[in-house]
N, C-alpha and C positions, 0 to 999 in steps of 0.2 A: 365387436368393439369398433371404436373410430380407429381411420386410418387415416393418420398427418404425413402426408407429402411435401419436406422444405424443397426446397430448389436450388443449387450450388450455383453462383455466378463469379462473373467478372464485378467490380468496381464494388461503390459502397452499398452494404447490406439492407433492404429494406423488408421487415417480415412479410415473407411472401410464401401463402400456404394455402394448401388445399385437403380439405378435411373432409372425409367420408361418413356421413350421418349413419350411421349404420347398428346403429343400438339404442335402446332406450325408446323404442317405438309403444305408442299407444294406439289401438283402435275401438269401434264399436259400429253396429250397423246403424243406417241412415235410419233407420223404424223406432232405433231406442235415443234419441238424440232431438231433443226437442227447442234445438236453438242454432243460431246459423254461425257461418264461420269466423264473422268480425269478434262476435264473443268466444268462440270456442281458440280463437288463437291468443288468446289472452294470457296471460300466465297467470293470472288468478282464477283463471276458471278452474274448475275441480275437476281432475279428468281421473283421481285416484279411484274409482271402482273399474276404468274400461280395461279391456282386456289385452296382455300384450300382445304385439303385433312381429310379425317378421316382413321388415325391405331390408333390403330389395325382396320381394316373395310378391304374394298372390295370396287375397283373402281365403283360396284353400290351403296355402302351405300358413297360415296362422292357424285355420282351426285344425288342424291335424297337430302344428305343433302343439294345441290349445287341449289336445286328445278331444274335439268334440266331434270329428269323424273319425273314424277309422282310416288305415291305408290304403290308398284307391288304386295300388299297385301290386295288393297281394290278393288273391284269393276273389273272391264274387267282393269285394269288398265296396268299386265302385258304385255296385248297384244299390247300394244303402245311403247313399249321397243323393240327396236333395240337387234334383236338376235344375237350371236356374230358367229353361223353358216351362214348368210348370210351376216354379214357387213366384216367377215375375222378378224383373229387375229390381226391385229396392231389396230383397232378398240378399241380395251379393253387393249392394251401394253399403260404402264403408267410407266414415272417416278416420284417417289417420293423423295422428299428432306426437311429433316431437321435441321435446323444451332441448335447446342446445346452446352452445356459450358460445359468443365471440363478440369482444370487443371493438368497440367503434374505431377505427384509424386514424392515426392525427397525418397531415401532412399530404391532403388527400388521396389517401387510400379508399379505395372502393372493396365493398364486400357482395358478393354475388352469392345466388343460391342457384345451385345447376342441377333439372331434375331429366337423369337420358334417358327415362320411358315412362306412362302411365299408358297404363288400359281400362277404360280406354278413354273416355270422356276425364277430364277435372275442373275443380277450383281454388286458387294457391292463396293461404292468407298466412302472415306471419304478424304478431302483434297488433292484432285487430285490424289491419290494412289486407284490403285485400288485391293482391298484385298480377292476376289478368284481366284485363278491362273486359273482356269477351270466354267464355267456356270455352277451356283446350279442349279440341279432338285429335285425335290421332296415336295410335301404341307405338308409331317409328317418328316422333317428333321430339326435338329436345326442345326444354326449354330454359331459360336462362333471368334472372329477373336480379335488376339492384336492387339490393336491399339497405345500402348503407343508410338511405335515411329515415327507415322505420326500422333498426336497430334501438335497442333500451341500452341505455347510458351506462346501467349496471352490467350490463352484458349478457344477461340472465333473457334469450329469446322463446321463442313459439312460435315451432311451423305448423301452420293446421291445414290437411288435405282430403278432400271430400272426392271419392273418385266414382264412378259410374260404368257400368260394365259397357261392351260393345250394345251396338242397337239397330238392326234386328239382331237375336242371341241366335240364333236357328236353332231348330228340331232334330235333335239325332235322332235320324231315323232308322241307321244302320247305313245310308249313305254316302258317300265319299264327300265330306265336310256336312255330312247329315242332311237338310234339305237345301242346301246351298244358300241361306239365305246372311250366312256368316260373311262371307264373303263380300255384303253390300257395306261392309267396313273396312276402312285400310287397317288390316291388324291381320293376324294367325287363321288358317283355315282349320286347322287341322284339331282345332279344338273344340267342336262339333261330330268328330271321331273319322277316322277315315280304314281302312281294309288294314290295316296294321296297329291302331290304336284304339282304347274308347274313348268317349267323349270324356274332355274335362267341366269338371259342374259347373262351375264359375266362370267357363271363358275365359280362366287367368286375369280375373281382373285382379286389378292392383297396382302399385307402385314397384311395377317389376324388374327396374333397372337401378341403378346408382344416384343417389344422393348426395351431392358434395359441397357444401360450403366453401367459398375461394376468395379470399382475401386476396388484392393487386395491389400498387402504387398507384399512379393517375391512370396509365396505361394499361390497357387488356389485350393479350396478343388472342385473336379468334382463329378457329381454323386451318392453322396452317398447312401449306404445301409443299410436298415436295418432288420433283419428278428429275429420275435419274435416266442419261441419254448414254448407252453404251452403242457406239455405232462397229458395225463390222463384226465378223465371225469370230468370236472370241473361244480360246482355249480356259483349261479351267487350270493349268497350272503354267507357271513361267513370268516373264514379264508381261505385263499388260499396258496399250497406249491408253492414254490420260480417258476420264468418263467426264461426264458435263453434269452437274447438281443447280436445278433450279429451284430457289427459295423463295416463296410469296406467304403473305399472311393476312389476315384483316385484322386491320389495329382500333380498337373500338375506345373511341374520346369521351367519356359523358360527364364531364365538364362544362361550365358556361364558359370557360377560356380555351386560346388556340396553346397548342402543348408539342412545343421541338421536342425533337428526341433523335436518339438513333435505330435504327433496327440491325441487329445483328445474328447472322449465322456464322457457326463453329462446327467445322466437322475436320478431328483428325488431325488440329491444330492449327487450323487453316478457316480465314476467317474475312469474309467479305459482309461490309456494312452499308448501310443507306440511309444519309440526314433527309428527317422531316418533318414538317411542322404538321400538325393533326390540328384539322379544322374543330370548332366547339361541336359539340352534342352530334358528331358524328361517328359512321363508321368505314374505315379506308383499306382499299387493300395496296398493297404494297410489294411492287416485285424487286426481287435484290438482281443485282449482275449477275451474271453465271460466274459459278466456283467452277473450276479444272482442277479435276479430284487427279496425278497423277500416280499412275503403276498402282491403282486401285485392286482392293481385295472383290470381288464381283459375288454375291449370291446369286446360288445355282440351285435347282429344285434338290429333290430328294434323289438318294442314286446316282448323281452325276457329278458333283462337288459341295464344297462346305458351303452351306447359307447363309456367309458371314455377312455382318452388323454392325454400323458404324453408330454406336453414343456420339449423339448430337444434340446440338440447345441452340434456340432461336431467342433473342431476347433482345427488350426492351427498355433503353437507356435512356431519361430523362436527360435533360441539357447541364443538370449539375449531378450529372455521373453517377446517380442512383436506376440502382436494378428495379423496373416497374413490375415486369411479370416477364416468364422464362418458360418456355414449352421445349420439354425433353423426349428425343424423339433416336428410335433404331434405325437408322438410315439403311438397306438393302439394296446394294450397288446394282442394279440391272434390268434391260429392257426385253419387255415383252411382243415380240411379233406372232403373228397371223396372217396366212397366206396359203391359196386356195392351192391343193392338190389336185392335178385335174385326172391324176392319173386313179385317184381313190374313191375322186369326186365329193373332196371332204375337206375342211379347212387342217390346217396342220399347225402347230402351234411352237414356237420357237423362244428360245432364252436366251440371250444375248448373242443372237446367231445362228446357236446349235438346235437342228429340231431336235423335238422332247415328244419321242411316243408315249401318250398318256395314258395313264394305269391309275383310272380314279376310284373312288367311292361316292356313290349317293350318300348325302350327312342332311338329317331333318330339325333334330334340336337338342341340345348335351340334355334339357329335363323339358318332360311333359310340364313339370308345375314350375317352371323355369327360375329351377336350384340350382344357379349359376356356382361357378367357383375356380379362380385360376388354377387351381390344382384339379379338378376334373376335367377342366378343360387341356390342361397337358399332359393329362395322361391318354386321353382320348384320342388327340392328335398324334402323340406317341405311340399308340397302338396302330395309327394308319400308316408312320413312319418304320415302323417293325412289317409291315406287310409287304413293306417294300411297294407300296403304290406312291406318286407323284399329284396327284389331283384331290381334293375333294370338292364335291358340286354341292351347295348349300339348294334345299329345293325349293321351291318358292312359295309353297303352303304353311313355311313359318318364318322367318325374322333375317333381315341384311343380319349377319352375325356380329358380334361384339367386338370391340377391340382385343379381347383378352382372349377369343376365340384366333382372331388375327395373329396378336402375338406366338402364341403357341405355334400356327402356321410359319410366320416369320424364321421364327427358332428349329424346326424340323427340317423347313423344304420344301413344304405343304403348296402347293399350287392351290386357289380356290379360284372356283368357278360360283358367281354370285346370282342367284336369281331373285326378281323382284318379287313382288304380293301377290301373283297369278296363279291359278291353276286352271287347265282343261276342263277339270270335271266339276267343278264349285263356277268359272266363267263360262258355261255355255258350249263345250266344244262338243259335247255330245246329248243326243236325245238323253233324258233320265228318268223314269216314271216316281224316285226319289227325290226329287227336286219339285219344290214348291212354286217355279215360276217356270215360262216355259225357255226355251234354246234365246229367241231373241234379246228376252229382259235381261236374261243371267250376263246376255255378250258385253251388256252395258255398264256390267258391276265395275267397281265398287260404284256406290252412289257417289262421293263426292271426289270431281277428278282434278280440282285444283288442288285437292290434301294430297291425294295419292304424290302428283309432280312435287309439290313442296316436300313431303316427308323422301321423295328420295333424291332430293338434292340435298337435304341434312344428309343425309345416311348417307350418302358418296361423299359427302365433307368430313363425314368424321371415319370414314377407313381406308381413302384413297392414299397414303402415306405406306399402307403395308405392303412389302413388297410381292409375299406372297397374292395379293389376289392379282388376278392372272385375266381374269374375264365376264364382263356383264351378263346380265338375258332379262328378258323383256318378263320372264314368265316361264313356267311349268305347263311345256305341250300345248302351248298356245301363245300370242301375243296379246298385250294389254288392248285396250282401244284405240282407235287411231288415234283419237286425242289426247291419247296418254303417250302412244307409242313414238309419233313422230318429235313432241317436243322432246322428248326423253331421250330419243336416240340422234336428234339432228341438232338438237340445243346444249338440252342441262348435261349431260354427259363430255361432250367435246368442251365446254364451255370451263366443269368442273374438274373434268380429269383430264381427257384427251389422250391418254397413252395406252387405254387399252382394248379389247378387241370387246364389241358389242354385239352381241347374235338375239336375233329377235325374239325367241322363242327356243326351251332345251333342247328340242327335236329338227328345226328349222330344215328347210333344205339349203338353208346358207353355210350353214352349218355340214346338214351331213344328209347329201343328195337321197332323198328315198325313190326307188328302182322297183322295190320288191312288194309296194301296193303296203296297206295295214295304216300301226299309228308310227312307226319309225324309231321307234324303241321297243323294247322286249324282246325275246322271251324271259318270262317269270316261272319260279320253280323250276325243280330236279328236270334235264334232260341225259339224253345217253350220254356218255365220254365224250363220243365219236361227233356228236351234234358241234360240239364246241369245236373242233376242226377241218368239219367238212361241208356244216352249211354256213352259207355266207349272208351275216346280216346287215345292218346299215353301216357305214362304212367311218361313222363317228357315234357309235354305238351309246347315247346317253343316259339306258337306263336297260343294264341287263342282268337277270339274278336267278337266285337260287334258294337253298333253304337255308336253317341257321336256329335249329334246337342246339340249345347248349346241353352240360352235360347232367349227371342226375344231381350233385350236386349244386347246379344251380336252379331244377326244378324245384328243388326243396324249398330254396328260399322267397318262394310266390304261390305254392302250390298247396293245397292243403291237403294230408298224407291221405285221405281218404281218397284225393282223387287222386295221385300218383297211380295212374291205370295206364297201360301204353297204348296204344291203335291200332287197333286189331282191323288188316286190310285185308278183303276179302278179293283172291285173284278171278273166281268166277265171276265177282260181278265189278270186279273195278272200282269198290266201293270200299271207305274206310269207318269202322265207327270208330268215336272219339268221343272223349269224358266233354262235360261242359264248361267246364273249367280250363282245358286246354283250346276250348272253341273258344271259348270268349277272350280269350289270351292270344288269338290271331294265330294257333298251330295253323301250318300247311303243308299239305300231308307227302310223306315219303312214298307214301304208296306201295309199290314194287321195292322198290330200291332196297329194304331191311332183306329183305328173304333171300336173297344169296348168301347172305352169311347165318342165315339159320331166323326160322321165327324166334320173335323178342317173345322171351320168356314171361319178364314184368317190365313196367319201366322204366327201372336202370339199365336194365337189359339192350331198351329200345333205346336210350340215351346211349349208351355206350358203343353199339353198331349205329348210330345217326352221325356220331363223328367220323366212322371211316367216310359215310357218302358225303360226308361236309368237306372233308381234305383233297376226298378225287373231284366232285364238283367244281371247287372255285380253284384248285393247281388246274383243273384240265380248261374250265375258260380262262385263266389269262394264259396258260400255251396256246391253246388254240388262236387266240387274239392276237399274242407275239411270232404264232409260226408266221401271220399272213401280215404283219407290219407294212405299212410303205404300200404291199400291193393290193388288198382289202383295205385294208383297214388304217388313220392315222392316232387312232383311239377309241377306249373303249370306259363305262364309268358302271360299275356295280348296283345295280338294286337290292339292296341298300348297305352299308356296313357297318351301322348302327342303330341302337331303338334307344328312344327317350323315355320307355315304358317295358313294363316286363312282357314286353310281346315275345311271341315265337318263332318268328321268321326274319329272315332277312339280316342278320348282325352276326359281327365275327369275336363281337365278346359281348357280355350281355346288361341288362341296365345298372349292375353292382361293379362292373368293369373285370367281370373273370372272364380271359377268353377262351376261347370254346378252337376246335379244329380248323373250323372255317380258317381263324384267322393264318395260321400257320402254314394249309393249304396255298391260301395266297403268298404267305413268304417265303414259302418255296418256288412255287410258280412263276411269279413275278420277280425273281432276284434277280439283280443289274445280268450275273454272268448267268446263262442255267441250260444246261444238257436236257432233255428233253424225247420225250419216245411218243410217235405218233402213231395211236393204236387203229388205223384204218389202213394207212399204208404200212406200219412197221419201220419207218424211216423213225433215225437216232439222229437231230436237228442239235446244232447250237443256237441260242439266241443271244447276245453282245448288246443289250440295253444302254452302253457304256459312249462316251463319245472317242473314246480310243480302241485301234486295231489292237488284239491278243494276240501277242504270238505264242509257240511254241507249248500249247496247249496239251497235257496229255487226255485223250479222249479213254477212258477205260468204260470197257462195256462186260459185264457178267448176269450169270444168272445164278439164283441161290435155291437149292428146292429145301421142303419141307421140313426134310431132317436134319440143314444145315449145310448140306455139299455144297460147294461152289462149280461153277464150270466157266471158264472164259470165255467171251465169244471175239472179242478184238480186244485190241488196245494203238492207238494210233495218235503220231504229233499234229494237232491240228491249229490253223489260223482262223482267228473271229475278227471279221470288218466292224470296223465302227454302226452302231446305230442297223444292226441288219441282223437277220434270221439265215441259216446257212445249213441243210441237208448233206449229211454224211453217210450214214451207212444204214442198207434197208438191210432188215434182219426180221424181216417177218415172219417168212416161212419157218425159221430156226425156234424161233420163239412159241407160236404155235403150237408144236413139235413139242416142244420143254415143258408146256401150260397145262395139255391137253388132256391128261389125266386128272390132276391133282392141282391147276393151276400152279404157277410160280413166282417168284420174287425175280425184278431185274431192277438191277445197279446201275448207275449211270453216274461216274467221275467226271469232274475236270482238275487235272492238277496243274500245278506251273511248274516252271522247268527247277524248284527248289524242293519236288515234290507236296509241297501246300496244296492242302484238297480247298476250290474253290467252290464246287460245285458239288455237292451229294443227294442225289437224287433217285427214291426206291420208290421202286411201283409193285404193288400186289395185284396180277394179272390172275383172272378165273381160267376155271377149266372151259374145257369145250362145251360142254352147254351154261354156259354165263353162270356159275356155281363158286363160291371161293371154299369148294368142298376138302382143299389142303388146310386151311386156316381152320375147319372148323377141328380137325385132328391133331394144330401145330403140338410139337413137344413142350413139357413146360419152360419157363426160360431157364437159364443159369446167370443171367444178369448179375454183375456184382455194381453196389452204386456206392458214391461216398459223395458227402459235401464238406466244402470248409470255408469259412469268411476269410477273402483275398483282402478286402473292403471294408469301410463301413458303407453298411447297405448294401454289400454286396457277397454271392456266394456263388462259388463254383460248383458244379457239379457232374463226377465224373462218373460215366458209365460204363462197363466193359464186359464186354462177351466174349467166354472163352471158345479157343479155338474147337471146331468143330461140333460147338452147340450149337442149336436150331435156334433160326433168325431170335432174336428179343422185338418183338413186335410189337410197334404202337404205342409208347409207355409215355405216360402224362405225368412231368413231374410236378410238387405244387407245394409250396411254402403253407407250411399250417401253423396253427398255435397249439402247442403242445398240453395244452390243458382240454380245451374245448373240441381241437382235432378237425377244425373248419380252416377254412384258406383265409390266407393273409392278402387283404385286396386294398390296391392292385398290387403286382410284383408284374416287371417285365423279364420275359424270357427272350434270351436271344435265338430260341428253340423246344419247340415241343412237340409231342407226338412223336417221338423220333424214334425209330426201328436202330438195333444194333447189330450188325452183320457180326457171323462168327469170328472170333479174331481181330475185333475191330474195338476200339475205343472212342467213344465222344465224348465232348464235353458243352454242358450248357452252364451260361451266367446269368443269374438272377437278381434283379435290382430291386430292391422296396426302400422306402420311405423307415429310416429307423425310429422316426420315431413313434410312427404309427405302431411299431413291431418292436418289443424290449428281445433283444436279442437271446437272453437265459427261457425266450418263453415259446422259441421256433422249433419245427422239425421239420424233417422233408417227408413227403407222401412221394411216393411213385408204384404206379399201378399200370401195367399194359396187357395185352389182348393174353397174354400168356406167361402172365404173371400176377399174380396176388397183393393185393395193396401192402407195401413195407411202409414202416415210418421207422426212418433214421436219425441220430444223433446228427447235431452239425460240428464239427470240429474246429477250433481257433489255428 
């Protein structure tokens, strides 16, 4: 449905609205259309046979909605989709049309239509007028067009749009963007297919962004800026000296008269304005004096303070005190520095002051068919906020990301790291016998380099306000051209932003000195524990990962039960077989890694032991990444923590948003405080992510065997420095000793001096030949669990193991529907996976969306390594 935006102001009221076209869409392909757009935008033209349409969407998520393909995210199902390199572009050329209302404005008012993406080519006509003198190119260009004076007196309009896919569409070849020839377009690489995705048919063509009709007064405020100057080392709590807010905007006149007015900003009560006269048929920008924001609230990333937001409105006041147009904006008190570590040999990255060891994720695109939606997108960003990471890096083979991607960031803590339209392996950075042109041509993609500079000077117009993004880049493992690179990074950037740090390339050595020969990022997939501790890699690590099979109930819902087969990996030859369905779904393989805890039976079997090596994998890189902070390393960014496709690697919950181990491994691993056991030396580390010293720390160290026993090995009051990694007590040999049978469980506390457990941190260590041959004998649990709604949409859940039962090991709890007995998605856990020591009690909260979820229709599932799935009543 439409979404109407009024605008609250100061002075006398003039309807001032922005309407979201967003329903009511008609399409039909360019093949069956035998007339052009001056008539087809007509409202008498008869558009009652075409077909409905979904925009924002992509002429594939209409014929899916349309059921005339199938789901290209379940099962072999892409391969039944008409590829748009053999059917030919008019194949996927579509036009779209919408009949929408809005009446003409008396007292001149202007009526705009605002369109923020097409893919990739168009032509915009509204009531037989057609309103680009020239065919749009470009998927990252907005475009904006008055329309008040080809508006119909009745009110009663027609928008008609004729779009045209990318050109050249390139070849999946199995290639990394297929044969790279996608790429000679400024648009998406990766929809050509890349080692993690297949190809999308269409190339995503479409009307794939936001649609909004915007009625103004005389006045249009364009643009606007805002850039906040917090100078000096700031603390995150106490009084704070005054920040500096500077407000600019472009005020757009289309008028044959000059038009006073005033321009005003409002933040916090506090309000600095600026009289001017706006020349005719012009557009102005316009800088205010600096606000002195005093004893300012400061957004602070995730982990280290609240990312507080200041509601604010910039607005436009005619000379007889009418409201012309008003742009409402989250103001995020705080500045971003960048400053070269010479000791890491790596830039280091700072928040109003304080450095910020960064703990990112690589992020590609919330949907393959890009099914945007502010609720997927915060729950998404929420998930990376639960991992306790600071960063996400957007990669530069799909889209400057959305405002509403932003926002989400804004509201979490989210750091983003921005890349532009590049890639290494689609521009030329390596030999590729995949690639249809050779190294030199590709260096020169995209074809058109005045579109590239124009589309990303919109696109840093329209996200430079969010406080979260944190950082440019030229490009993915490569820089653009030079004559892309030097105006981009010496002009339109300083020009447009100016406040935050630009790196040429995600790998750069400006960035993050490469020493160690290679491409300066990676490794990819399963390594030892030990790897993540003791070999040392680039020193601003921007792209390092591991696996990320989720569990069997999420195979289920892409998998079709005949191939639910698991991977049968053969240790003589080092080789795995694997169904084709799990190949074509981008499995990468576990290899070794299942067999210490017993070959996978079937595969729920192999999903069920994939989440132990998901937990030790991404807990043990980011310890290993936090033990060497400051002296390795000033950060480090995951490959990948997300898929926009039901792949099988790389993501810490999966494309229905269940999460899987992975993620929770991180949120232990990465938690601001976290005790920590380094299995090479046997050394029991604090890490203090925090910008504040901890004192009085209790450090408790035990170990748990088999049966349940406990044995103590220390307990000791420890201090944690601000922002550092800090070595306490080696206990290896003892440990060893404890494992070497039967393997064993160690405990790792931190309490504070009110006894509050901050830190709980359990490792399941093998026996002496690398075997977790206690686990495979554990006793069964005695686990007793209950839930009850504290909340709406909210539930508690308490779990308790009695004294001297053997461990409760691993147990996954999961909100279901009590009918169907499928999980309730999303729900965030503030914990999962979580082992219950004898004697001990935990508690996890769980949050859903109620109205996604009728409360009379929920139960709880919890199921772990040595426990049988229960499903329980939830309690009021």
């Amino acid at each position: 449905m439409a979404t109407l935006i009024t605008a609250g102001f100061y002075g006398t009221a003039l309807a001032q609205t922005t309407v979201e076209v967003n329903s009511g869409w008609k399409c039909a392909a360019i093949k069956e259309v035998n007339t052009d757009g001056v008539s087809i935008s007509k409202t008498t033209y008869n558009i009652s046979g075409w077909m409905p349409a979904v925009v924002p969407g992509t002429v594939l998520t209409t014929l899916l909605s349309n059921h005339k393909v199938p789901d290209p995210f379940y099962g072999m199902n892409n391969e039944k989709i008409k590829d748009i390199y053999d059917t030919g572009r008019d194949y996927y050329t579509y036009w779209f049309v919408n009949d929408f209302k809005t009446v003409v404005p008396d007292r001149g008012g202007q009526v705009y239509l605002n369109l923020r993406g097409i893919n990739y080519s168009c032509n915009v006509f509204v009531n037989g007028h057609k309103l680009n003198a020239q065919t749009h190119y470009g998927m990252f260009l907005r475009q904006s067009y008055n329309i008040t004076k080809v508006l119909n007196q009745s009110g009663n309009n027609r928008l008609a749009v004729v779009v045209y896919p990318p050109d050249p569409v390139g070849k999946p070849n199995g290639g990394q963007g297929g044969d790279g020839r996608i790429a000679k377009n400024v648009g998406l690489q990766y929809t050509a297919g890349w080692d993690w995705i297949q190809p999308m048919r269409d190339r995503n063509t479409g009307i794939w962004d936001k649609v909004t009709v915007e009625t103004t007064g005389k006045i249009k405020i364009c643009n606007p800026h805002f850039i906040t100057l917090v100078p000096g080392v700031r603390k995150v709590n106490g009084p704070q000296q005054p920040a500096i807010i500077k407000a600019s905007a472009e005020l757009q006149n289309p008028l044959n008269v000059p038009v006073p007015g005033i321009l005003q900003f409002t933040i916090n009560g506090i309000r600095v304005n600026q009289k001017i006269t706006l020349k005719p048929n012009t557009v102005t920008e316009v800088n205010l004096a600096d606000l002195v924001l005093k004893n300012p609230t400061l957004w602070w990333p995730n982990g280290y303070g609240k990312p507080y937001l200041y509601p604010s409105q910039l607005q436009f006041f005619t000379s007889d005190n009418k409201l012309s147009d008003q742009k409402n904006v989250n103001v995020g008190v705080r500045e971003i520095q960048a400053s070269w570590n010479s000791h890491t040999n790596s830039q280091q990255i700072s928040v109003n002051g304080q450095k910020v060891f960064i703990k990112g994720g690589n992020w590609i695109i919330s949907d393959a068919m890009l099914r945007f939606s502010d609720a997927r997108y915060d729950a998404e960003i929420r998930f990376h906020h639960d991992m306790n990471l600071n960063l996400i890096r957007v990669w530069g083979g799909a889209l400057v990301e959305r405002p509403e991607f932003y926002n989400a960031c804004d509201k979490y803590g989210m750091l983003v790291f921005q890349d532009f339209w590049i890639s290494g392996d689609a521009n030329g950075k390596w030999i590729d016998p995949m690639k249809a042109e050779d190294q030199w041509t590709r260096r020169k993609y995209p074809d058109n380099h005045q579109l590239f500079l124009q589309s990303a000077a919109d696109q840093i117009k329209l996200v430079r306000n969010h406080p979260s993004l944190a950082i440019w880049c030229g490009g993915n493992e490569i820089t653009p051209p030079e004559d892309i690179l030097i105006p981009l990074r010496d002009s339109i950037i300083p020009k447009l932003d100016g406040t935050r740090w630009f790196v040429d390339y995600s790998n750069s050595d400006k960035m993050s000195l490469n020493t160690l020969g290679g491409n300066g990022d990676g490794p990819y997939g399963i390594q030892p524990l030990s790897a993540f501790w003791e070999t040392r890699t680039f020193p601003f690590n921007s792209e390092i990962g591991s696996v990320g099979v989720s569990d069997y109930e999420s195979l289920k819902r892409f998998i079709p039960e005949k191939n639910l087969v698991a991977p049968q990996y053969s240790a003589q030859n080092h080789t795995s077989k694997v169904d084709s369905v799990w190949d074509y779904h981008k499995y990468i393989g576990y290899d070794a890694a299942i067999d210490p805890y017993g070959k996978a039976k079937d595969a729920e079997d192999f999903a069920n032991k994939a989440q132990l090596v998901n937990y030790d994998q991404y807990r043990a890189l980011m310890e290993g990444f936090s033990s060497h902070m400051w002296d390795w390393y000033t950060g480090v960014i995951i490959w990948k923590t997300q898929n926009p496709w039901t792949a099988m690697r790389g993501q810490m919950y999966d494309y229905y948003l269940d999460p899987n181990a992975c993620l929770y491994g991180l949120h232990s691993g990465s938690e601001p405080l976290h005790a920590m056991y380094n299995p090479i030396t046997g050394m029991v580390s604090v890490v203090n992510n925090t910008f504040e010293t901890k004192r009085d720390l209790m450090l408790v160290v035990k170990t748990v065997d088999m049966q349940g026993a406990d044995s103590l090995v220390t307990q000791i009051f420890v201090e944690a420095q601000s922002s550092s990694s800090k070595n306490f007590l080696p206990i290896k040999a003892m440990i060893d000793n404890r494992a070497k049978d039967a393997g064993t469980f160690l405990s790792l506390q931190l309490l504070d001096i009110n006894k509050n457990i901050l830190s709980n941190n359990l490792y399941w260590l093998p026996d002496a030949e690398g075997n977790y041959s206690g686990l495979k004998h554990l006793p069964a649990s005695q686990l007793k669990v209950s839930g009850r709604h504290i909340a709406t949409g909210k539930i508690e859940v308490t779990l308790t193991n009695p004294a001297k039962a053997p461990v409760a090991f691993f147990n996954r709890v999961s909100l279901v529907n009590s009918s169907t007995k499928r999980r309730v998605l999303p729900v965030f856990y503030t914990d999962n996976y979580v082992s219950v020591l004898p004697g001990e009690q935990r508690k996890i909260v769980l949050d859903y969306t109620p109205e996604h979820a009728a409360q009379q229709m929920l139960q709880l599932s919890v199921s772990g390594w040595n426990l049988p799935e229960q499903l329980l009543t939830i309690t009021n």
